[in-house]
N, C-alpha and C positions, 0 to 999 in steps of 0.2 A: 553612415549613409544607409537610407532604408531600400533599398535597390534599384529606385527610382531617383538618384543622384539628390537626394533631400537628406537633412541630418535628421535622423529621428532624436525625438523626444527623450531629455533622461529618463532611466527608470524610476518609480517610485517605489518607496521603503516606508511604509507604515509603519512606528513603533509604538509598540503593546503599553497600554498605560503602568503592566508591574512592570516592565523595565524599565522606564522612563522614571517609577517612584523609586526603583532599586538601583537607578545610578545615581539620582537624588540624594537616597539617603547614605550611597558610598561615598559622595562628595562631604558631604553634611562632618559623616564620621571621620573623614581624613581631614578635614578643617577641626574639628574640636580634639580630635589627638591631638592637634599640627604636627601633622604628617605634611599637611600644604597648606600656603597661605589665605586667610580667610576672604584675601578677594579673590580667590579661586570661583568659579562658578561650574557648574552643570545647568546652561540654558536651553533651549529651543533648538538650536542649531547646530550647539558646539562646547568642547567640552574646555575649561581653562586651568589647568592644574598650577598653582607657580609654587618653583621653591621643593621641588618634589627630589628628594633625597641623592637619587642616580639614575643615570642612563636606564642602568638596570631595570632599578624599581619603576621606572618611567614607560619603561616598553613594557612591561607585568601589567601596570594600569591600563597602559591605553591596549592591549590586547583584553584585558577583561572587560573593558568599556566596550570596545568592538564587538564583542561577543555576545554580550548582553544586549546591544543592540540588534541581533539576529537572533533573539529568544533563547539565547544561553545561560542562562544566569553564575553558573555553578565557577565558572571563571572567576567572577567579581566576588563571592563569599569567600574562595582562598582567598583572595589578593586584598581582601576588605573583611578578617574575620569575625568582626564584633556585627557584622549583618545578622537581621533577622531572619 
């Protein structure tokens, strides 16, 4: 609520085109290891890992996705080390 009993607006998250090409090509490289399956995606909206090893390894991705998302990159180069 914005104090005036109205739901305010969500916030918005602009994300930086090198992050957006640097989770691209994390996907890209975990599909051609197969690490995950090639109908995996990294779209617009959302990310679709299938097939991904463990829990484990699962929450490693999606915290370095997350992070990257917020201009972190250094996350996703461990969890993704054949990045450029």
């Amino acid at each position: 609520m914005d104090g005036q009993g109205r739901c305010a607006p969500p916030p918005q998250h602009t994300i930086t085109p090198t992050a957006e090409d640097a989770v691209r090509e994390a996907v890209a490289l975990l599909i051609r290891s197969r690490e995950i399956r090639p109908d995996s995606a990294a779209g617009p909206v959302d990310f679709v890992l299938h097939d991904v090893d463990s829990e484990g390894r699962a929450r490693e991705l999606a915290a370095a996705l997350h992070a990257a998302l917020y201009g972190d990159l250094e996350p996703l180069t461990r969890a993704v080390p054949l990045m450029s």
